[in-house]
C-alpha positions as CSV (number, residue, x, y, z in Angstrom):
1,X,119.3,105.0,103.4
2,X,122.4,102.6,103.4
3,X,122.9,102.8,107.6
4,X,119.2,102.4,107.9
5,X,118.9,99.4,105.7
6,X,122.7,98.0,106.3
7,X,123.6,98.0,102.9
8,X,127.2,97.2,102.7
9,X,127.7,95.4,99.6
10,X,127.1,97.1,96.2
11,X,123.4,96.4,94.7
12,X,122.7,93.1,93.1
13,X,120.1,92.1,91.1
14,X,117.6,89.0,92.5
15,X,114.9,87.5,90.9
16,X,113.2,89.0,93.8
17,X,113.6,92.2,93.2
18,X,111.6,92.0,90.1
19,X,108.9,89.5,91.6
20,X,108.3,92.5,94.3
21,X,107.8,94.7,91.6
22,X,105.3,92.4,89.3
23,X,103.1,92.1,92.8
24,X,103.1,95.7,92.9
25,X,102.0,96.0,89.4
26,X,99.5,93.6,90.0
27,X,98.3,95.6,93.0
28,X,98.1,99.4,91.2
29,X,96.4,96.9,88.3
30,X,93.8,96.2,90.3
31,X,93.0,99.0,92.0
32,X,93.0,100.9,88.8
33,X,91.2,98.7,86.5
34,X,89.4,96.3,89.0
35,X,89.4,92.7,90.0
36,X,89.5,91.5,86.4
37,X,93.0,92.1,86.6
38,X,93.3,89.7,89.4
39,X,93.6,87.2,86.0
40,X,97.5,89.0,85.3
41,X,98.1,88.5,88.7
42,X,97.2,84.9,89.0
43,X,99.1,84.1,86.1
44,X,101.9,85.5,87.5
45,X,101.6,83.6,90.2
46,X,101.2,80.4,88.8
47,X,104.3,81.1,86.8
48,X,106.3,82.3,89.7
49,X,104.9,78.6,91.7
50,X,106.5,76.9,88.7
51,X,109.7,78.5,88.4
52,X,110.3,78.2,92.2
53,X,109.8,74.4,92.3
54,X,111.7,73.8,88.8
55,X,114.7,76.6,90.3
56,X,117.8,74.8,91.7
57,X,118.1,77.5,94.0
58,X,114.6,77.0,96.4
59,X,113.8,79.7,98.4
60,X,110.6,79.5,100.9
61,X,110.1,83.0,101.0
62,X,109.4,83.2,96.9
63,X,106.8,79.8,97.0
64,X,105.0,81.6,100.2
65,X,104.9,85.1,98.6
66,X,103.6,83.0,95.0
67,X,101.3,80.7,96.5
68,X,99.6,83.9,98.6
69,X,99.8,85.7,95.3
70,X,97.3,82.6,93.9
71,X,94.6,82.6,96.9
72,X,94.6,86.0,96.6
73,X,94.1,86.7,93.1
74,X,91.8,83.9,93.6
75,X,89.6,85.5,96.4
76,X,89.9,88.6,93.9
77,X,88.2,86.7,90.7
78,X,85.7,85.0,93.3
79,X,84.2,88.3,94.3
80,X,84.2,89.6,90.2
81,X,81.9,86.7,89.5
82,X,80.2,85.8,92.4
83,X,79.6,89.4,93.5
């Protein structure tokens, strides 16, 4: 696993790391319960839109994954109430 991902530095914890995991959560969420957990999710979002454009260190990768994290959440509760 380290020679096919390159690892050659010991592990270090990113704020990343845990934002990868909360989309996954938000993913099993909704599959398992349905879109009304796309509301978790969106607030997650949100939050994670704040942080990144109050954070000194900006990363574009973070805001992208966030703001699709909002549209899609979004397009989620659309269908729940439209549907």
């Amino acid at each position: 696993m380290t020679k096919f991902f390159n690892i050659t530095a010991p592990y270090r914890f990113e704020w990343n790391d845990l934002r990868a995991g909360v989309m996954l959560l938000n993913v099993l969420f909704v599959i398992l319960f349905g879109f009304s957990a796309s509301w978790f999710g969106l607030f997650v979002a949100v939050f994670g839109i704040v942080k990144d454009l109050s954070d000194k260190d900006r990363r574009v990768n973070g805001l992208m994954m966030h703001i699709a994290g909002v549209v899609l959440n979004c397009y989620f509760l659309h269908l729940m109430y439209a549907g």
